[in-house]
N, C-alpha and C positions, 0 to 999 in steps of 0.2 A: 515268632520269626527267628530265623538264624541267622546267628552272627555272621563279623567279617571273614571272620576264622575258619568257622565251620564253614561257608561257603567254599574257601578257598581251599581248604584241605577236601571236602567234596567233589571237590573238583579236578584238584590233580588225583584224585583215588579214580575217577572216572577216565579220565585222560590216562593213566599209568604213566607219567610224567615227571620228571623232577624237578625242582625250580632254578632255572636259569637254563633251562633246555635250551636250544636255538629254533627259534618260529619264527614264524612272518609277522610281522606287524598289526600291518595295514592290509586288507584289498581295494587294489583301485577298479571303481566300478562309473564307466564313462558311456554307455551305451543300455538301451532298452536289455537288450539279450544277456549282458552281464547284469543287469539289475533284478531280473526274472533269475538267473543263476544263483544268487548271493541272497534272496528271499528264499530258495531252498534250503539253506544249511540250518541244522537243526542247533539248537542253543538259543544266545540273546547274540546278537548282532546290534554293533554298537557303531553307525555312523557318522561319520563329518558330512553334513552336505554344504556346499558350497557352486561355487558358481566358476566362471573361468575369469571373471574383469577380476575376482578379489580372490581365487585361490583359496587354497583348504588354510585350516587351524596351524602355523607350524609353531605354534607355542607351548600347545598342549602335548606335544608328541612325546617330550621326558615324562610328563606323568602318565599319559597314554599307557608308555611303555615299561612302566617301574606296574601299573593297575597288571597290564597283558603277564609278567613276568610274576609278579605274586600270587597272584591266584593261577595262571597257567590253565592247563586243559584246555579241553576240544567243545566245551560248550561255551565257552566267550570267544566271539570273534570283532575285529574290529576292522572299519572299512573308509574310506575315502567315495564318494558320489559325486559326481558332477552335473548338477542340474541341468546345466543347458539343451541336454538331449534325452532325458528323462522325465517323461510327462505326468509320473506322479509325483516328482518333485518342482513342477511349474510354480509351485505358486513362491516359493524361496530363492526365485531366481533374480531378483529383486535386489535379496536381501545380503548384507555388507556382515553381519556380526554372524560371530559362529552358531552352527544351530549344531544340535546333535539326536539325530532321532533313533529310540532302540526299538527294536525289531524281532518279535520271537512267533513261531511259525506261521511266515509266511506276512504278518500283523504287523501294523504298528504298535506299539502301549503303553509307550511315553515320548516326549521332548524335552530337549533343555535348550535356553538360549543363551550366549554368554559364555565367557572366558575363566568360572569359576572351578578351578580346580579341584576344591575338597566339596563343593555341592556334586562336581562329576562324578567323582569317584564314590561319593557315599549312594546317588543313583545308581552305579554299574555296579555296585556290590550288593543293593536293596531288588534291582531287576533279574540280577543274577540266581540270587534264594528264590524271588517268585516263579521262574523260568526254570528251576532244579525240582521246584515243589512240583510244577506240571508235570514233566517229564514222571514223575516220580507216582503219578497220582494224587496227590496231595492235595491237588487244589485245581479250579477250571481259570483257565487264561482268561484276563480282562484284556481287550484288545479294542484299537480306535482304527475306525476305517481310515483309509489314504486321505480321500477326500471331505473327510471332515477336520474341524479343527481342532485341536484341543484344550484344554480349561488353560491351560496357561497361552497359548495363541491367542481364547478371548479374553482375557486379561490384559493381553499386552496389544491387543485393537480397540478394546475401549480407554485403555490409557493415551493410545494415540487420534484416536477421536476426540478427549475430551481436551488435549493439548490442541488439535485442530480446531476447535471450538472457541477456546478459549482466546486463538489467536485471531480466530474470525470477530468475536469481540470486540477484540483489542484495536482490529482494522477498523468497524465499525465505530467505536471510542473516538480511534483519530479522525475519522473522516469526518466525524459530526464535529469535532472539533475545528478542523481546518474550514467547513462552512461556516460554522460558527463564525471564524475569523473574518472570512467572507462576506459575510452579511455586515458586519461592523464595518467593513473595507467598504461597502458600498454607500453604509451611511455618510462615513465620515469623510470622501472624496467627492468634498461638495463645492471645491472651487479650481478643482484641477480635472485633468481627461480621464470623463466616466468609464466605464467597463464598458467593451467591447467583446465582439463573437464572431468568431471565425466560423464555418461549420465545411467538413470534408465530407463531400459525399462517395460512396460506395466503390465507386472505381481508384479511387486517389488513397482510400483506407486499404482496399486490397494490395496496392503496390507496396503498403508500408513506409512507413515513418523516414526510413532514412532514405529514401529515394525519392525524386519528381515533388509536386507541388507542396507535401506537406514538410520534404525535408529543404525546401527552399524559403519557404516561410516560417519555418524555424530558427534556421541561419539567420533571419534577414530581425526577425525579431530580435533575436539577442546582440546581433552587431546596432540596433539603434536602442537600448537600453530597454525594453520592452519586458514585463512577464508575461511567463500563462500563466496565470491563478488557480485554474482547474480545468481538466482535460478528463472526457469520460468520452463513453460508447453510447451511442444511442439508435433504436431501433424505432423507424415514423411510421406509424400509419398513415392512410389517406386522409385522414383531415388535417393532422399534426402536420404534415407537408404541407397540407395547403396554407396551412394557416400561417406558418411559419415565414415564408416564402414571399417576395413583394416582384413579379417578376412580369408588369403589364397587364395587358387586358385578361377576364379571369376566364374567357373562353379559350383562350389562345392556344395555337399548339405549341408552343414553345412551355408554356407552362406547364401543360399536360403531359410532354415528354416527363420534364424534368420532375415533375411530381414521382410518374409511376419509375425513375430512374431511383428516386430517395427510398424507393420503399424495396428497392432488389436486394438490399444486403445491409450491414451496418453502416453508419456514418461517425465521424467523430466530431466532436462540439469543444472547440476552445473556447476560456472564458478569458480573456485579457487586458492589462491592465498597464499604466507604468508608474515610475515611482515621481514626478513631473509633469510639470503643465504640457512641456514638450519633450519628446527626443532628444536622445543625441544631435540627430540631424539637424533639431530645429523646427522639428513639424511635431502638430498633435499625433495620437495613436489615429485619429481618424482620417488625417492625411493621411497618414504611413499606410493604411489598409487600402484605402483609394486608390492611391500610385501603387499597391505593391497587386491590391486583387482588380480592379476596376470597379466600375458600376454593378451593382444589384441584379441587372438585365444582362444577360449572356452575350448578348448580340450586340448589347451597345460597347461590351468591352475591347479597351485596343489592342492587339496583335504581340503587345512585348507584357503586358499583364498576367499575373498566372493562372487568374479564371479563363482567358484566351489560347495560353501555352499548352495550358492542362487538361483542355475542355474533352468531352465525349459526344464528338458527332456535334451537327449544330448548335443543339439547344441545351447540351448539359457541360454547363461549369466546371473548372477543374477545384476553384473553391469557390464560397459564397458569403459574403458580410453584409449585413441589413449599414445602408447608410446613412439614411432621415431616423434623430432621435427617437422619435415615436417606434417604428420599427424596430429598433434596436430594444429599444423598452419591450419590446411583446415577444419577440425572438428568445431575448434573455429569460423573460418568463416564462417561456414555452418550454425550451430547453432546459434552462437550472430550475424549476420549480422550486428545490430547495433554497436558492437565496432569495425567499419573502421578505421585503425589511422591518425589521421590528417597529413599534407603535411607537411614532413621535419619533426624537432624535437625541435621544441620551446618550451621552458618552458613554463607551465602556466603563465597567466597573474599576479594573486595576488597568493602567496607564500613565504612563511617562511623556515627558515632552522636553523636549531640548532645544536649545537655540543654537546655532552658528553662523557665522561671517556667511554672506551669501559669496563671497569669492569662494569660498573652500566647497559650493555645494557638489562637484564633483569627486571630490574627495572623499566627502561625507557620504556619498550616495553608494560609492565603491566602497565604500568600506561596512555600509551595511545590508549589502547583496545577499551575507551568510543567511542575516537574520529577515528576509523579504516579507515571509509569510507574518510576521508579527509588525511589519508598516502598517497605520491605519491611515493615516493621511501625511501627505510632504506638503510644502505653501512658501513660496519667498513672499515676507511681510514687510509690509516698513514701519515700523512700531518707534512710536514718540510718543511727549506723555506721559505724566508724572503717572497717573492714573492705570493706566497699562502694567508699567512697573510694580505699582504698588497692588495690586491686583495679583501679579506676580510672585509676592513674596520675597523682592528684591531688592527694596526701598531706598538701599544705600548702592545700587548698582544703575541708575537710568543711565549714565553715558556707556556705561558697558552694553547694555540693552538695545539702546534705541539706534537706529538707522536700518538699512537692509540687512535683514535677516534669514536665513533658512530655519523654517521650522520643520519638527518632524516629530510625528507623535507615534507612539509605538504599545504595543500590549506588554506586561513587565509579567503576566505569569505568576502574580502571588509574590514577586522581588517587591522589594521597597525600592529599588532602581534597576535601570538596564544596564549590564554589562558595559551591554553592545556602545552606548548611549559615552560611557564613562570610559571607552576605551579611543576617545573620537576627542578628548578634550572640551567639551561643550562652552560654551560661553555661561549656559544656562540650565539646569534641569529640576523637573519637578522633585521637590524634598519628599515624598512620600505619596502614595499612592492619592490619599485623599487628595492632596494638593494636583496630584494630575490631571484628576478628573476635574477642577478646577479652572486649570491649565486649560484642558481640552476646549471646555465652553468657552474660554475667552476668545482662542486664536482659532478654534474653529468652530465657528456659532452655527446652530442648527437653522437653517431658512423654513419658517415659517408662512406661508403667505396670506395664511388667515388672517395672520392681524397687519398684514397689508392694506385688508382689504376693509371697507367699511359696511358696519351695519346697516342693514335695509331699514330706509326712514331715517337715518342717523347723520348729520353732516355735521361738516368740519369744524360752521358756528358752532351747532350744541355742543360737540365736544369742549369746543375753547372755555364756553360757559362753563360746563360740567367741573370742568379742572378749575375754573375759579373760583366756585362755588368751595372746595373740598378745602377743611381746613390745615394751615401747614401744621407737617409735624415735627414734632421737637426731637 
């Protein structure tokens, strides 16, 4: 192969030229007709393509032009492209970073992508000897069609697939995390207002979020302290409608519209929840859905409702929330399949629990809005009782402990404490993760109702017996 040298003294021997002669640059080439022109000239043809949002290279253009001026001659040309109306440069029109593609009869036979200066200039002086060698006979041209890509193109799309992947993962990672948390959230809000579901059907999805019923039921939730938990898209079949749906008699055509209305397009499914027995306002979340959507039935909804405001045509809803617990229970399951609740009612593994004044529960509740998705359960307690205390881990603290209290138990994440938890002043918090899970089982017990319930054959006598019988232990 030949040198830089020898290239470039080959070159102005060829040109009959001297170095620092006066030449053009650049050609600018902005049209089909000038791009079919500028694939004639014979040499290596050396590119900027570029786009019109982001403009050619102008950084490169000192050394562009120190390359153009040292070697000199009629067989290096260099040019400026404008993709956007040149349809063999479609597919870089996209693209933000410099590309430089070289060109020698008529060919493409290499790219670069990138702002690096000395990798340019050692390609335009290694394409140049190649492009001298042909001319010359020396050697036959390797050349890559327009429309194909080249080894460093796939290089640089599986680099960017495997980053897409990776981040597909990562979304994946978090979502199964945030159910994760969800499922825990479901266990452990065993004495405050269960999760509810909104669901938006097809005409209220197409309007979009910030407009009509779902951007009014958004508003309406976050001004009475309310979350969404999760929010997805879903797409029903006809049984999944049916089954989902509580909406009268099962022949009825009201039913029937709105079935075949849920299956026209997407729907969205809120999961909701709050951090409280009530609202802001005062009312459960299952008021707040009642007054805000109405009844279940279309028709029985009243006129200032937004299943009634929002509706489509008689029978289809502008939103929909199962009412009666049971419903809601199948609705949820229908919907979130993924929040199954795990076996029995174990507290999470790492968790925190805090006490405070129930006068400050406002305070306390604003101020841990940041951290929502790691609430597992809230509870105003009235905790008295040497035993509670001591349980507690606080033994020299019962008057600080006992009376109304806001409890609040939270995920710590692998912390040995919550920030969140210690930026709030607590009365009280779990000293280490162990002790929280602790914590957790005391102030918020799992209900059981099996051993509510009495063995078949078994009454209250033999039991009284039974426990007499058993001798104490020391």
């Amino acid at each position: 192969m030949q040198s830089g040298f020898q290239v470039a003294a080959l070159a102005r021997r060829m040109a009959g030229r001297k170095k620092g002669e006066a030449t053009q640059l650049q050609i600018e080439v902005t049209t089909e007709e000038e791009w079919e022109k500028l694939l004639q000239k014979e040499g290596l043809i050396v590119v900027d393509v570029y786009t019109g949002w982001c403009g050619p290279c102008i950084g490169m253009l000192g050394n562009l032009k120190k390359i153009k001026l040292e070697i000199g001659g009629e067989l290096l040309h260099m040019a400026v492209a404008k993709a956007d109306e040149i349809e063999t440069l479609a597919r870089f029109r996209k693209k933000s970073e410099p590309t430089w593609m070289f060109i020698a009869g008529g060919q493409m036979v290499n790219l670069m992508f990138g702002a690096n200066a000395p990798r340019l200039c050692r390609m335009i002086v290694d394409e140049l000897a190649k492009e001298t060698a042909v001319i010359n006979g020396e050697r036959e041209r390797e050349t890559i069609p327009f429309h194909e890509l080249t080894p460093e193109e796939i290089i640089r799309n599986e680099e960017i697939e495997r980053r897409r992947l990776e981040a597909l993962a990562a979304e994946e990672e978090a979502t199964a995390a945030k159910l994760n948390a969800l499922r825990l959230l479901s266990l452990a809000r065993r004495d405050v207002d269960p999760l509810h579901l909104v669901l938006l059907p097809p005409h209220v999805v197409a309007a979009g979020p910030d407009t009509g019923a779902w951007q009014e039921l958004t508003a309406a939730l976050t001004t009475a302290g309310a979350l969404i938990l999760e929010e997805h898209q879903v797409e029903l079949e006809p049984e999944t409608a049916s089954a989902a749906l509580d909406l009268g008699a099962e022949g009825s055509e009201a039913r029937r519209e709105w079935c075949v209305a849920l299956q026209s397009g997407p729907c969205v499914a809120l999961l909701l929840g709050t951090l409280l027995e009530t609202t802001e306002q005062g009312v459960t979340l299952g008021e707040l859905l009642k007054e805000l959507i109405g009844p279940a039935v279309p028709l029985e909804a009243p006129p200032e409702t937004l299943s009634h405001k929002y509706k489509d045509g008689d029978h289809i809803p502008g939103l929909w929330a199962p009412c009666e617990p049971e419903k809601r229970a199948s609705a949820v399951a229908l919907l979130f399949p993924e929040l199954q609740e795990a076996d029995g009612g174990a507290a999470p593994v790492e968790v925190a629990v805090a006490l405070f004044e129930a006068e400050r529960q406002q305070e306390i509740l604003a101020g841990l809005q940041g951290v929502a998705e790691k609430i597992l359960a809230v509870a105003l307690r009235q905790l008295g009782g040497h035993e509670e205390t001591v349980l507690l881990g606080a033994e020299n603290a019962e008057g600080r402990l006992m009376g109304d209290r806001l409890v609040v138990a939270m995920r710590t994440d692998g912390e040995d404490k919550a920030e969140a938890f210690e930026a709030l002043t607590p009365l009280y918090i779990s000293s280490d993760p162990v002790m929280g899970v602790r914590d957790f089982q005391l102030l918020f017990p799992a209900t059981d109702k099996q051993q509510d319930e009495e063995e078949p054959g078994e009454t209250n006598e033999d039991q009284t017996e039974e426990k007499q019988e058993e001798p104490a232990e020391e």
